[in-house]
PDB file of N, CA, C, O and CB in Angstrom:
ATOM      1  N   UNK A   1     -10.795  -3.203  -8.666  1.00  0.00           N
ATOM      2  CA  UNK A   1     -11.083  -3.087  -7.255  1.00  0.00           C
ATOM      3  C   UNK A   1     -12.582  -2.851  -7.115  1.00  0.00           C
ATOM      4  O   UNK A   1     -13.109  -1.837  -7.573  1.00  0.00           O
ATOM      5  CB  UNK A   1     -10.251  -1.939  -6.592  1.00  0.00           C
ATOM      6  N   UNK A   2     -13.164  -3.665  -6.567  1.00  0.00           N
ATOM      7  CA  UNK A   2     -14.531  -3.505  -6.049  1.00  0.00           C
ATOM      8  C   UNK A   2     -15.206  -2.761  -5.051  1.00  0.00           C
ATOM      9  O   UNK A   2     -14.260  -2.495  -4.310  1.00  0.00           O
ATOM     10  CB  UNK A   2     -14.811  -4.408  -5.764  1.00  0.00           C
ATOM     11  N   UNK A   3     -16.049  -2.327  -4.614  1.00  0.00           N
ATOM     12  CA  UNK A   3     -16.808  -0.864  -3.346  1.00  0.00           C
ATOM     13  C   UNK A   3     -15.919  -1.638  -2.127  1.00  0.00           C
ATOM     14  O   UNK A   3     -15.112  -0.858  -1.621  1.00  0.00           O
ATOM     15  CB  UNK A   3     -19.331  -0.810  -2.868  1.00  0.00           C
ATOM     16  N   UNK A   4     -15.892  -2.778  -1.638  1.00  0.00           N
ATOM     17  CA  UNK A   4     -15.771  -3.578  -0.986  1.00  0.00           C
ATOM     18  C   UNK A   4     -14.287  -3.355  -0.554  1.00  0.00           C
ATOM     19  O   UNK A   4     -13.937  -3.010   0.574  1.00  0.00           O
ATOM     20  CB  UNK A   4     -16.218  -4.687  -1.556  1.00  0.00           C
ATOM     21  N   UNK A   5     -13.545  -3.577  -1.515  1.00  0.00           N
ATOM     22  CA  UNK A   5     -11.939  -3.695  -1.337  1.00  0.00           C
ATOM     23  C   UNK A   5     -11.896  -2.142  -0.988  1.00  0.00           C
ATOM     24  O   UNK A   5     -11.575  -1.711   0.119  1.00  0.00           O
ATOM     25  CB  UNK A   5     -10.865  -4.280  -2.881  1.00  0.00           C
ATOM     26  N   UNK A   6     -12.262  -1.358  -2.078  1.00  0.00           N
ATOM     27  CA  UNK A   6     -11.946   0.484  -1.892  1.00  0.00           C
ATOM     28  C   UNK A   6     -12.588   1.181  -0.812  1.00  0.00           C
ATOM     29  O   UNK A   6     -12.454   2.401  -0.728  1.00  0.00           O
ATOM     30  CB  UNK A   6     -12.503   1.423  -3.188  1.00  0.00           C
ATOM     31  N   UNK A   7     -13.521   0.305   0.328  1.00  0.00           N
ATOM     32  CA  UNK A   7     -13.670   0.940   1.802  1.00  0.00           C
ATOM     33  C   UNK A   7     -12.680   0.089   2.806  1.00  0.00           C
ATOM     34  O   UNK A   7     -12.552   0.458   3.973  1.00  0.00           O
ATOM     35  CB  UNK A   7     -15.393   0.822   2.388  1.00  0.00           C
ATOM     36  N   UNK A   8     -12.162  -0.772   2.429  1.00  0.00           N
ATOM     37  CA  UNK A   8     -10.775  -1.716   3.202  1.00  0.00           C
ATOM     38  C   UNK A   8      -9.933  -1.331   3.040  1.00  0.00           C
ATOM     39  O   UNK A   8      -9.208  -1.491   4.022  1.00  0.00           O
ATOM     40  CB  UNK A   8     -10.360  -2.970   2.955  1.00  0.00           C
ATOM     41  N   UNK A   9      -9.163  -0.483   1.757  1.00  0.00           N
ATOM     42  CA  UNK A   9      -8.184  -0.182   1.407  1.00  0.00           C
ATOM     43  C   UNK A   9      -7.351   1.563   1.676  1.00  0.00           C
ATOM     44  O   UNK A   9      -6.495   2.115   2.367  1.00  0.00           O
ATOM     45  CB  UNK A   9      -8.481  -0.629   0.213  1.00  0.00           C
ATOM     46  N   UNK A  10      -8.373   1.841   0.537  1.00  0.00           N
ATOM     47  CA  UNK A  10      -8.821   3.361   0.435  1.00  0.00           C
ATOM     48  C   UNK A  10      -8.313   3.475  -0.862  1.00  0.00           C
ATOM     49  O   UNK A  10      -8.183   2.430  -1.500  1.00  0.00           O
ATOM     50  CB  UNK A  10      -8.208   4.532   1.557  1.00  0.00           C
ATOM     51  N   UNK A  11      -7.926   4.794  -1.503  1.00  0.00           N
ATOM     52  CA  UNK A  11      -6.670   5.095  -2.951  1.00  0.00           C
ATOM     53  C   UNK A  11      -5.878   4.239  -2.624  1.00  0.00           C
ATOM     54  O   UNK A  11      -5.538   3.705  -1.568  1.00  0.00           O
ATOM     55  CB  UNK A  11      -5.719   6.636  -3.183  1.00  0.00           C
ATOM     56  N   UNK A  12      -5.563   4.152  -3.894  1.00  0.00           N
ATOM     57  CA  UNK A  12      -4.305   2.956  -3.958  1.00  0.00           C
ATOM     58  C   UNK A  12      -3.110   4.300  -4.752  1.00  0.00           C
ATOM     59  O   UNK A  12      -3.438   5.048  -5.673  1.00  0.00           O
ATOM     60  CB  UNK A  12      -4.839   1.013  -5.383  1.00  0.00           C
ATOM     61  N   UNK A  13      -1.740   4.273  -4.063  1.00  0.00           N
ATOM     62  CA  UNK A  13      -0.804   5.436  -4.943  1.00  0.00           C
ATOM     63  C   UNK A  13       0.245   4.290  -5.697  1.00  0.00           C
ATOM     64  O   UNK A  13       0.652   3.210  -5.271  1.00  0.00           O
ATOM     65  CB  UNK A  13       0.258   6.843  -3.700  1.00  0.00           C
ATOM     66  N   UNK A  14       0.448   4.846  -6.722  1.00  0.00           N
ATOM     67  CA  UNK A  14       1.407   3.517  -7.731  1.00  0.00           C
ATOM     68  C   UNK A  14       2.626   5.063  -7.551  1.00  0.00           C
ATOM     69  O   UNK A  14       2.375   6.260  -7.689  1.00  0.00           O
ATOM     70  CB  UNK A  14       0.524   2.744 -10.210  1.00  0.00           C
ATOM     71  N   UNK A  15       4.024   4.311  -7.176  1.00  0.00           N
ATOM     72  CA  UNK A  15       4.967   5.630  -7.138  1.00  0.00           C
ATOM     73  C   UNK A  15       6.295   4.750  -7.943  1.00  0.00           C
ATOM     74  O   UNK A  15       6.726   3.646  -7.610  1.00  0.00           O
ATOM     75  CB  UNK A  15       5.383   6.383  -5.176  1.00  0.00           C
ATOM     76  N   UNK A  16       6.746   5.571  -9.029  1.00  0.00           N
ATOM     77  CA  UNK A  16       7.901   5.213  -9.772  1.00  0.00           C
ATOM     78  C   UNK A  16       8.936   5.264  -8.583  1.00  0.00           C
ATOM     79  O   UNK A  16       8.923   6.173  -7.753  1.00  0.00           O
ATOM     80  CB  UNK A  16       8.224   6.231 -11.088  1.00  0.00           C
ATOM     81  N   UNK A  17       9.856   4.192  -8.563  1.00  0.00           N
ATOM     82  CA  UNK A  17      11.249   4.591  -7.409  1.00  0.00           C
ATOM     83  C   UNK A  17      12.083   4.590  -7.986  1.00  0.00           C
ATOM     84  O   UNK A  17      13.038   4.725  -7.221  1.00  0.00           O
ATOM     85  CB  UNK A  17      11.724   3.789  -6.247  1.00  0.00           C
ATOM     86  N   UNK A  18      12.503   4.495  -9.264  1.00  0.00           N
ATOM     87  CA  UNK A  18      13.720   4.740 -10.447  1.00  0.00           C
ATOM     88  C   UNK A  18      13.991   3.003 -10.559  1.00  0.00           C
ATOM     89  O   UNK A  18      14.801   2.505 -11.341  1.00  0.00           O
ATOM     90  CB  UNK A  18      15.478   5.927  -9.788  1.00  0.00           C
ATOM     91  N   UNK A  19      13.075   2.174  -9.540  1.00  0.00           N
ATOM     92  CA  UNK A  19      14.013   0.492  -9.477  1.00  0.00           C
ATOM     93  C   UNK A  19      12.948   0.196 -10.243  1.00  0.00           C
ATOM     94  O   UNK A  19      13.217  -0.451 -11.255  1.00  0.00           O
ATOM     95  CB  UNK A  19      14.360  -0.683  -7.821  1.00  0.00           C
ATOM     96  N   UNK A  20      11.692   0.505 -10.045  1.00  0.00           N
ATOM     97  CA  UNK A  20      10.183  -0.331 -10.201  1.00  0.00           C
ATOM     98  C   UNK A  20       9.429   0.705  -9.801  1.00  0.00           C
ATOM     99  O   UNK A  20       9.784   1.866  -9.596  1.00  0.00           O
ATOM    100  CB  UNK A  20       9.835  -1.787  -9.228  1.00  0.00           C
ATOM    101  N   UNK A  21       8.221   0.148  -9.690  1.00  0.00           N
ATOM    102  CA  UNK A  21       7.079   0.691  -8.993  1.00  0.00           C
ATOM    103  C   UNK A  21       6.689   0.352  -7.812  1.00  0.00           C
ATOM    104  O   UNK A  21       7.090  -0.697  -7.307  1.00  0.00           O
ATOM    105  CB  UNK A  21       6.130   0.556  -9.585  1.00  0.00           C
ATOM    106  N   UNK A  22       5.872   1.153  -7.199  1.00  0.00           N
ATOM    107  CA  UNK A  22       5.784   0.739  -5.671  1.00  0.00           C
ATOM    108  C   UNK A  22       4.064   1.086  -5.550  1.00  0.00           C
ATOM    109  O   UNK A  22       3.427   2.120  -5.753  1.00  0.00           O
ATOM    110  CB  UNK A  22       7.003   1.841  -4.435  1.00  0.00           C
ATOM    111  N   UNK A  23       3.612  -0.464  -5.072  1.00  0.00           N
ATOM    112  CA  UNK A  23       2.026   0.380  -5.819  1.00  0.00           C
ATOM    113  C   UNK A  23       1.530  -0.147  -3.553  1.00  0.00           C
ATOM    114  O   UNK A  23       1.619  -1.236  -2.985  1.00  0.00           O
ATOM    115  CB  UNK A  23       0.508  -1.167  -8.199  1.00  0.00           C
ATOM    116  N   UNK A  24       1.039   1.344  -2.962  1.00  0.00           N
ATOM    117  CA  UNK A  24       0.296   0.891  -1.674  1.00  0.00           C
ATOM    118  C   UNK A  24      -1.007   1.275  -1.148  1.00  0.00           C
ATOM    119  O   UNK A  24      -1.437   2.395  -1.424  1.00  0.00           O
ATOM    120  CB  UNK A  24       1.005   1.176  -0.717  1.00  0.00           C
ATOM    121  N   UNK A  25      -1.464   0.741  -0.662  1.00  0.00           N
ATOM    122  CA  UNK A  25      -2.666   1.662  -0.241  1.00  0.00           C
ATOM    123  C   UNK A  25      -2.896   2.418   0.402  1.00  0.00           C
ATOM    124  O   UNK A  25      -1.976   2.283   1.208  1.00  0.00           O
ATOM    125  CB  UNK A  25      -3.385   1.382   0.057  1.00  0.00           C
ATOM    126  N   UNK A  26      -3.575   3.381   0.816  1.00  0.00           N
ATOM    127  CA  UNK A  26      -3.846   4.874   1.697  1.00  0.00           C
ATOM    128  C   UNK A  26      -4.260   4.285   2.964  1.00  0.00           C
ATOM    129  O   UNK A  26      -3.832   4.741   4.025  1.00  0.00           O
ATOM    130  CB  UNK A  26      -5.181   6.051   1.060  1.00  0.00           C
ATOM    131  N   UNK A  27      -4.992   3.390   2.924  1.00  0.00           N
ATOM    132  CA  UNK A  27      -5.042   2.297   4.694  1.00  0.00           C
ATOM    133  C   UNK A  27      -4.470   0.933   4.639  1.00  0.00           C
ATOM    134  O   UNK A  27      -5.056   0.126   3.917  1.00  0.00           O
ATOM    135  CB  UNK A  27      -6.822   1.825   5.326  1.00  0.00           C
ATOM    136  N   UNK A  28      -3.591   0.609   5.179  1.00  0.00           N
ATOM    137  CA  UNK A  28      -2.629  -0.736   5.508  1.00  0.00           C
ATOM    138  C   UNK A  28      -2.956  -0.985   6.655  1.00  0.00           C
ATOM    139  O   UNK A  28      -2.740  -0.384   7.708  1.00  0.00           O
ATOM    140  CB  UNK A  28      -1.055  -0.660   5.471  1.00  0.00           C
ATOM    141  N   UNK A  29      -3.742  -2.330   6.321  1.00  0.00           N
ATOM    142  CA  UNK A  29      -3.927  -3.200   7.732  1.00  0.00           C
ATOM    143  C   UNK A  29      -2.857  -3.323   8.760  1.00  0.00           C
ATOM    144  O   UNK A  29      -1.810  -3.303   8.112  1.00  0.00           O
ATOM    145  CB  UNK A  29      -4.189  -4.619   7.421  1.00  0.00           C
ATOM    146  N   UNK A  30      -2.624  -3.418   9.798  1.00  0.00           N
ATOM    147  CA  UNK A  30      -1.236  -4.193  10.699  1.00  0.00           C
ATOM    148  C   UNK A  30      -1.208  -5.644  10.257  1.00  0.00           C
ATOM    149  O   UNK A  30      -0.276  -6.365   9.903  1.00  0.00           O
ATOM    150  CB  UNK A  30      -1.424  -4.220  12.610  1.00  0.00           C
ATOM    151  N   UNK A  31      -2.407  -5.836  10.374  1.00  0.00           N
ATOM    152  CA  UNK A  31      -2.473  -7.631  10.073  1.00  0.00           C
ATOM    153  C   UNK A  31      -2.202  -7.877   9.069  1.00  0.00           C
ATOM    154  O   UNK A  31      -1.878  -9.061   8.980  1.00  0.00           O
ATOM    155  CB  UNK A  31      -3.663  -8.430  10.152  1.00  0.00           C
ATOM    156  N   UNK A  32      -2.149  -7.299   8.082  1.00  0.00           N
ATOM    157  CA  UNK A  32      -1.436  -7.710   6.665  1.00  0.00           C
ATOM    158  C   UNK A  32      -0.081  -8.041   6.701  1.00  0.00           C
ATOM    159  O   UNK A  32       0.239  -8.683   5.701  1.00  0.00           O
ATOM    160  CB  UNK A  32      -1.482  -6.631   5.653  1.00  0.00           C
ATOM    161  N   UNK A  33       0.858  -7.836   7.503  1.00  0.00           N
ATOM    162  CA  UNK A  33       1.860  -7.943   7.327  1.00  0.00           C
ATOM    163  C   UNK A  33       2.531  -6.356   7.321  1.00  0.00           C
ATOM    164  O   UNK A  33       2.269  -5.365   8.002  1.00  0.00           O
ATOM    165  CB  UNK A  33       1.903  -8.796   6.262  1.00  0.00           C
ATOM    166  N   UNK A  34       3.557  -6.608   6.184  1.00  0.00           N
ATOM    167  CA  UNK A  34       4.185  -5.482   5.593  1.00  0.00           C
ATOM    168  C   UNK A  34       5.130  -4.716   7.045  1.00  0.00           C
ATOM    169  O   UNK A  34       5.766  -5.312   7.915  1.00  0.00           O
ATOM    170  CB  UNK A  34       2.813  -4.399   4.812  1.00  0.00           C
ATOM    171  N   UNK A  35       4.884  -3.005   6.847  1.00  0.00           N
ATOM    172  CA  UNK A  35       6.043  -3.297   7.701  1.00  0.00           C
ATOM    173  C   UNK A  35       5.418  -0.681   8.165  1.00  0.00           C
ATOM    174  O   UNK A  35       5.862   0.438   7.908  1.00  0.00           O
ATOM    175  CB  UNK A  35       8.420  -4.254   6.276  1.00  0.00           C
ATOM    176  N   UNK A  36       3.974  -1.492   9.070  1.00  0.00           N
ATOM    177  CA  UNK A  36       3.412  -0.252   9.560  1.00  0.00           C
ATOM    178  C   UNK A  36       2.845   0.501   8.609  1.00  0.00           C
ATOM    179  O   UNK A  36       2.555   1.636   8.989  1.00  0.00           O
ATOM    180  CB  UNK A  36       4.303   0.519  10.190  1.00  0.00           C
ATOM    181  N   UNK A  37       2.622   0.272   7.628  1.00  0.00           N
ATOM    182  CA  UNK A  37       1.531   0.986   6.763  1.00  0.00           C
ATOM    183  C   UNK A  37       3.037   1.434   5.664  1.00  0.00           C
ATOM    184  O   UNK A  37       2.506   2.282   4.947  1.00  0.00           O
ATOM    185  CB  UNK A  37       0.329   2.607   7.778  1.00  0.00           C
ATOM    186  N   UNK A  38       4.275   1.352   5.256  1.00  0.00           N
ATOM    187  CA  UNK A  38       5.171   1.996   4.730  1.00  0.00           C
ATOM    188  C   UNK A  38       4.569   1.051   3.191  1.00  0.00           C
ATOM    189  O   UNK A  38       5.088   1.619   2.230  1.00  0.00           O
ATOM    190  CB  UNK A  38       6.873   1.885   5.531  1.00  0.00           C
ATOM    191  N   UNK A  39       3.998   0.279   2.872  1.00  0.00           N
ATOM    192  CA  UNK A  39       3.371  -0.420   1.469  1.00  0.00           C
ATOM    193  C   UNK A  39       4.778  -1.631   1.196  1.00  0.00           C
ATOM    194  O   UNK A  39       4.704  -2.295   0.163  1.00  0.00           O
ATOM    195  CB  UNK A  39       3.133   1.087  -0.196  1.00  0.00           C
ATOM    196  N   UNK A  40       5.771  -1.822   1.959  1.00  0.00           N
ATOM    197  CA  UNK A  40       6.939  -2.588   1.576  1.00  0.00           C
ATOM    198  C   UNK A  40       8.094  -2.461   1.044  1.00  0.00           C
ATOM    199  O   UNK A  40       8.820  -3.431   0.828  1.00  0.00           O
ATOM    200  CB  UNK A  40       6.713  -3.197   1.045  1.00  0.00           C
ATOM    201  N   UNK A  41       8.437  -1.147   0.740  1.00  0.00           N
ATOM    202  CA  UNK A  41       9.464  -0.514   0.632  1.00  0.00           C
ATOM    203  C   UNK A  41       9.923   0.231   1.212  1.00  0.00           C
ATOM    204  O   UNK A  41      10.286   1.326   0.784  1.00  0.00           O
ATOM    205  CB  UNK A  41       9.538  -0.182  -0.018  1.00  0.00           C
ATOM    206  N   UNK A  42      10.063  -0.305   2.719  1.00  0.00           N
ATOM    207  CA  UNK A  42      10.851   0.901   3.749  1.00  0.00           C
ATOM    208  C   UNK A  42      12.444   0.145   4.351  1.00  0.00           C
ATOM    209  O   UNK A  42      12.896  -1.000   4.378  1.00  0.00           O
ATOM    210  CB  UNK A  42       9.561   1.314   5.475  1.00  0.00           C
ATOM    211  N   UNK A  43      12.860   1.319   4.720  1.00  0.00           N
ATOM    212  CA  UNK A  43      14.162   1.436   5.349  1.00  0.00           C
ATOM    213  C   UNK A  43      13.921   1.424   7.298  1.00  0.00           C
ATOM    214  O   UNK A  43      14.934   1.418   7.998  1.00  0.00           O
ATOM    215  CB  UNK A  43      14.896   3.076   4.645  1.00  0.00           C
ATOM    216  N   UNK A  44      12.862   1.424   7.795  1.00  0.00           N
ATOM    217  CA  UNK A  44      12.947   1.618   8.927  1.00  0.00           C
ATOM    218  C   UNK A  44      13.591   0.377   9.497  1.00  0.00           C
ATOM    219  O   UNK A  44      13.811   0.295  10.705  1.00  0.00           O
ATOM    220  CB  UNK A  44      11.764   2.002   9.396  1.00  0.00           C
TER     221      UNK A  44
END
C-alpha cells in the first residue's frame, strides 16, 4: 500500500471469521460498492 492508497483508505484490519479472513478498511468509500462501510461481510 502506498502514502496515496493509506490516506484513501486508512488501517486496513484482516479479522479471522472461523470461514476465512475478512480483510477491510478503516474508511470505505460509498462509491465502492460493498454494503456501508461493513468491508463485505455483513448480515444487514
Amino acid at each position: 500500500m502506498d502514502k496515496s492508497e493509506y490516506e484513501q483508505y486508512g488501517d486496513i484490519s484482516i479479522t479471522d471469521t472461523g470461514y476465512g479472513f475478512k480483510v477491510a478498511p478503516e474508511k470505505m468509500d460509498d462509491s465502492d460498492g460493498g454494503c456501508g462501510g461493513c468491508g463485505g461481510g455483513c448480515g444487514h
